[in-house]
C-alpha positions in Angstrom: 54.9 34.3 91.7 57.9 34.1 94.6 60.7 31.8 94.4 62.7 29.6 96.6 66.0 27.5 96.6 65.9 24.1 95.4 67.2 22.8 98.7 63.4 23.1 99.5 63.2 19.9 97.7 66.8 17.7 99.2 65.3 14.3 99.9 62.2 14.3 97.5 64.3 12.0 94.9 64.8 9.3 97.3 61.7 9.4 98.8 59.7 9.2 95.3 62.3 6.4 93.9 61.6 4.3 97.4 58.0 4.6 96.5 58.1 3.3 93.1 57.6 6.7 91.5 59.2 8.5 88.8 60.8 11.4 90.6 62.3 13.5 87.2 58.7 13.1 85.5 57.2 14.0 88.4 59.1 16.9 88.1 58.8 18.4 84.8 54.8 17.1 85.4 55.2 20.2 87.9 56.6 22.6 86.1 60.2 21.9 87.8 63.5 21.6 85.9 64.9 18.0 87.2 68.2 19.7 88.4 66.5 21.1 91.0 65.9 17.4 92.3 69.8 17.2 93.1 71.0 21.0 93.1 70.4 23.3 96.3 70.6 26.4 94.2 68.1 26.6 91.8 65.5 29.1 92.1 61.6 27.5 91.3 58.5 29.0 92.2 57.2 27.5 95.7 54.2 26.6 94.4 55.5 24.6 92.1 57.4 22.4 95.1 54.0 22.7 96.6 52.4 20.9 93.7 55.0 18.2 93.5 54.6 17.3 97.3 50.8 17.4 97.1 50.8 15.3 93.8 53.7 12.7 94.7 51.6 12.0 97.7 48.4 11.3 96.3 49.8 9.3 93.5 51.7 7.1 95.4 49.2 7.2 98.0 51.5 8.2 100.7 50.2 10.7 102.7 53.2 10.9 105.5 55.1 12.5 102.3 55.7 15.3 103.9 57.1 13.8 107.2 59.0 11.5 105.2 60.9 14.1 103.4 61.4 16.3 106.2 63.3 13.8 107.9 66.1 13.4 105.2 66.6 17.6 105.4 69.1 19.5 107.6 69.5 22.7 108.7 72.8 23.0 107.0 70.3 23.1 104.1 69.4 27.4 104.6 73.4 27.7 103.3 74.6 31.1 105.1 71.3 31.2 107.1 72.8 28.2 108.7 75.6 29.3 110.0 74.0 33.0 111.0 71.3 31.0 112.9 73.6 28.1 114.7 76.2 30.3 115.7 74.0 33.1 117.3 74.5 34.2 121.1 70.8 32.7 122.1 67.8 31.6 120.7 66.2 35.3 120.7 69.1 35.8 118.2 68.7 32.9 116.6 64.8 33.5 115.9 65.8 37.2 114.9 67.9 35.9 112.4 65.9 33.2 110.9 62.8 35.4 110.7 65.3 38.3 109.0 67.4 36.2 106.6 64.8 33.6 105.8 64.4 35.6 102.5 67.5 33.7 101.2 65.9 30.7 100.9 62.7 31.6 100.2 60.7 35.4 99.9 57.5 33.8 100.5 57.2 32.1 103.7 58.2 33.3 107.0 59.1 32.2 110.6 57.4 34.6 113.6 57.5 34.1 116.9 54.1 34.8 118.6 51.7 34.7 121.5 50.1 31.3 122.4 47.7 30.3 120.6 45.9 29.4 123.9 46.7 32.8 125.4 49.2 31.0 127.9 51.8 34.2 128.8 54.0 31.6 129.7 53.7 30.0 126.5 54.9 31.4 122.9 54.8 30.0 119.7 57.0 29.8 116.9 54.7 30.1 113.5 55.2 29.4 109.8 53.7 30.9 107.1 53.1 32.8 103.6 54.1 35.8 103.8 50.6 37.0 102.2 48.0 35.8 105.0 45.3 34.9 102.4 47.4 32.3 100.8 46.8 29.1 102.1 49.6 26.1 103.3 48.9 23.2 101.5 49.1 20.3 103.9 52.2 18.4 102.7 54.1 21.6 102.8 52.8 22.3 106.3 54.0 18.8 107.7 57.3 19.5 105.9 58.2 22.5 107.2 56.8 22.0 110.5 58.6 19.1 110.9 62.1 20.6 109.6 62.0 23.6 112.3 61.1 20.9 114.7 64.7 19.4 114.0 66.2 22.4 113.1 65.7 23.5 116.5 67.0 20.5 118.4 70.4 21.1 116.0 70.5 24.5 117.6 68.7 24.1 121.2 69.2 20.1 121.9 67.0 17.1 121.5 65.1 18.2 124.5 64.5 22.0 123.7 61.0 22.3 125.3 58.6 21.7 122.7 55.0 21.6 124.2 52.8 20.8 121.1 52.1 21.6 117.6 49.1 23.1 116.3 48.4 22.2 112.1 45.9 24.3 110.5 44.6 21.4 108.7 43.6 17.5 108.8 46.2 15.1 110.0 47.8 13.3 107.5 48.3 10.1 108.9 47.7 9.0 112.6 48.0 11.3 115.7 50.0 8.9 116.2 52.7 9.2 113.2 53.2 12.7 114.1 53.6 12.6 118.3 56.6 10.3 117.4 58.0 12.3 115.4 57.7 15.5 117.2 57.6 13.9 120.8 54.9 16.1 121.6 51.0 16.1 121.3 49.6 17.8 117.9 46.3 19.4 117.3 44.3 19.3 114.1 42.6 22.5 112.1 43.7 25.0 114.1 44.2 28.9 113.1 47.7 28.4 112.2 51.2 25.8 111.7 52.8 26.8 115.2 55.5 24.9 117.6 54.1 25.5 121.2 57.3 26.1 123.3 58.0 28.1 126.9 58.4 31.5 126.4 61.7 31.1 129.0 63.0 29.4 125.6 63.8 33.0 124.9 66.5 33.4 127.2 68.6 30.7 127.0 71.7 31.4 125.7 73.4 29.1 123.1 76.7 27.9 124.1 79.9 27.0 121.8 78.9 29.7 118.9 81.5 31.5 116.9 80.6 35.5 116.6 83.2 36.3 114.4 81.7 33.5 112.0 78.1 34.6 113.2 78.5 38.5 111.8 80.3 37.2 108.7 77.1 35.4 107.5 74.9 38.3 108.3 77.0 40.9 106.3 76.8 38.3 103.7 73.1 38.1 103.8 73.1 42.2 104.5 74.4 42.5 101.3 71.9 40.2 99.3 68.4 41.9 100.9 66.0 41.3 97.4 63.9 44.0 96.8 61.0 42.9 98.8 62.6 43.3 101.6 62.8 47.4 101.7 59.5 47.7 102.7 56.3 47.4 100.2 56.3 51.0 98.6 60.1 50.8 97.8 59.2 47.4 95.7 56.1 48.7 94.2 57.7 51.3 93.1 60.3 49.5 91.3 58.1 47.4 90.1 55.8 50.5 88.5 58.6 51.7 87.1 60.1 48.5 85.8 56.3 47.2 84.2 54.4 50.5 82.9 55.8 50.6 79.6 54.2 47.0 79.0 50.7 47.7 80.3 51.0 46.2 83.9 49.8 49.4 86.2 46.8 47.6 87.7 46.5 46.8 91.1 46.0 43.4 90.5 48.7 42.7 88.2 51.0 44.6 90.4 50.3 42.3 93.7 50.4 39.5 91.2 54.3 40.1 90.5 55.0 40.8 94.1 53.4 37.4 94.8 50.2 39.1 97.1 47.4 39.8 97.0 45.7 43.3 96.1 44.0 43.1 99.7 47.3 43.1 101.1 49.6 44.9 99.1 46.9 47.7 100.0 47.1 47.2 103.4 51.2 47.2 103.5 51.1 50.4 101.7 48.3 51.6 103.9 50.6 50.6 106.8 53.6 52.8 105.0 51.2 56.0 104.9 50.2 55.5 101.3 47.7 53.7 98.7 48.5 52.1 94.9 46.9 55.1 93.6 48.9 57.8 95.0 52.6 55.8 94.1 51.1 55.1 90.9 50.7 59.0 90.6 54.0 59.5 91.5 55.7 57.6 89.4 53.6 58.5 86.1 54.7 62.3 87.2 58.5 61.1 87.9 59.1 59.0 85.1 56.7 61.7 82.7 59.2 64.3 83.7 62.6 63.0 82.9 61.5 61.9 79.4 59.7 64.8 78.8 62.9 67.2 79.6 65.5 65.0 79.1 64.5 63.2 75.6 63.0 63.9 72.0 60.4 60.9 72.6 57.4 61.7 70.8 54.2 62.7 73.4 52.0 59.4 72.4 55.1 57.0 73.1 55.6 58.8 76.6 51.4 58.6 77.2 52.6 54.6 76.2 55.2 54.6 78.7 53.2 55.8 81.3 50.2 53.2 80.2 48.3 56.3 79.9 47.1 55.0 76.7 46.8 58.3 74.1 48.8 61.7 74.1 45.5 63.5 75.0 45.0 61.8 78.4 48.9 61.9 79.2 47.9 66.0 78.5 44.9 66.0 80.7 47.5 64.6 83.6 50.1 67.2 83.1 47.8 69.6 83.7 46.7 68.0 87.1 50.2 67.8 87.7 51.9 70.8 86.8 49.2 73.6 85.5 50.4 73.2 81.9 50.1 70.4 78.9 52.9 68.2 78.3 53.9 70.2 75.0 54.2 73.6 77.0 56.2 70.9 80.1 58.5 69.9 77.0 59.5 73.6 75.8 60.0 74.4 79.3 62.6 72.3 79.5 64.7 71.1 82.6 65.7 74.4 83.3 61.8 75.6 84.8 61.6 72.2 86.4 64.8 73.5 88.2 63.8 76.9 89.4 60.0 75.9 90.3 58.2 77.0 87.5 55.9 74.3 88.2 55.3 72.3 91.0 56.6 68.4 91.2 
């Protein structure tokens, strides 16, 4: 699962009591404590907010939910990403820094600038998304979001920034109509991606009236809070291997599943880092098999348990693999062969 501030949610209370709803119910319904309703920093899981939005709006048949929502959010709203983003030199900085620091808020979506969708070189767009590519945006959180860059870039740019159209990867909500108003710009329907068309001169315009003293003070605050997730993918696997083995979770799947991806791509990242599961699995079992083995009295079968190698046989059988010698013979050993290379880690 992956997380994100509650500030994901400013505005849903008033829109749900304006609609006749039941906005704390609605909450706990969805798996959300109800002081994440008035609190910007609660951590919930994302799909929980995802389930809200999707649920208030077909129960209260109002499927502008989204939209509606949107427009009572700020971008004051991203805390320290804020003031990072509105006080950058130009809006190249300003993406940089709202694709870098966006983890703050939330470690599973993502804003990347990219070519035109209509391969116009004068044209770029400005895309959100899951983090994993296989996940899909449900279409509530899609207008949302859409819409809050939308007006998070006229705080930063000005009303009239450029904005050539906006491309939704699924069915309009509402009317063509509802939306052009709102974005003042034509928007296309079930297209590959959620993407703000804008002139790829955007990129050089410099921002005017920022403070850059105030500008590097948010970013060494947000240097200094980088989860996890954000090293790279074998960095977090391995923490995560190292963190989980002991109760059982070494598999693939259940791996990707705490890192909130899926196998697919969590095997693909790792690929893209020059390794696979398999071979920092390996490692770590070796690692972790090596220190208790030379460092601690714990019996063989509760290391084999630690390792989720299941009996002290097997945990043998990979010692030998590993080092030409069975775990017992690692054990008498002791740290001082590790030391001089009597065996190879």
């Amino acid at each position: 699962m992956a997380y994100i501030r509650s500030a994901g949610l400013r505005g849903v209370r008033r829109v749900v009591t304006e609609l006749g709803g039941d906005p704390d119910g609605l909450a706990r319904r969805c798996g959300l404590p109800t002081a994440a309703l008035d609190d910007d920093e609660i951590l919930v899981e994302d799909i929980a907010i995802a389930l809200l939005l999707e649920t208030a709006a077909a129960e209260l048949d109002c499927p502008d939910l989204g939209l509606r929502v949107a427009q009572l959010q700020d971008l004051d709203m991203l805390g320290p990403v804020a003031v990072a983003v509105k006080n950058a030199r130009s809006v190249t900085q300003a993406l940089e820094m709202t694709s870098k620091y966006l983890f703050f808020h939330s470690r599973s979506i993502e804003i990347t600038v990219v070519k035109d969708p209509g391969g116009d070189d004068d044209v770029l767009g400005v895309r959100f998304g899951y983090r994993d590519p296989g996940q899909e945006i449900p279409p509530q959180s899609v207008d949302l979001v859409l819409l809050f860059l939308h007006r998070a870039m006229q705080t930063v740019l000005g009303h009239d920034y450029g904005l050539l159209s906006v491309e939704l990867p699924n069915e309009l909500s509402v009317a063509e109509e509802r939306y052009e108003a709102l974005f003042g710009a034509p928007v296309a329907a079930c297209t590959p991606g959620a993407v703000l068309r804008v002139p790829s001169a955007l990129l050089g315009r410099p921002i005017p009236g920022g403070d850059q003293a105030l500008q590097q003070l948010a970013a060494q605050y947000l240097d200094q809070h980088v989860p996890a997730d954000q090293r790279g993918f074998v960095d977090h696997t391995r923490a995560v291997l190292q963190q989980s083995l002991e109760t059982g979770t070494s598999s693939l799947a259940e791996v990707a599943g705490l890192l909130a991806v899926s196998p697919r791509t969590l095997q693909r990242e790792l690929a893209g880092e020059g390794t696979t599961f398999v071979a920092l699995r390996d490692e770590v079992r070796r690692e972790t098999a090596l220190r208790l083995l030379t460092t601690t009295e714990i019996p063989l079968y509760q290391i084999a348990s630690a390792l989720d190698l299941g009996d002290a046989t097997t945990f043998s059988q990979y010692a030998r693999r590993w080092w030409g010698r069975t775990a017992r013979q690692v054990r008498l050993g002791g740290a001082r062969a590790a030391r001089v290379g009597e065996w190879s880690t």
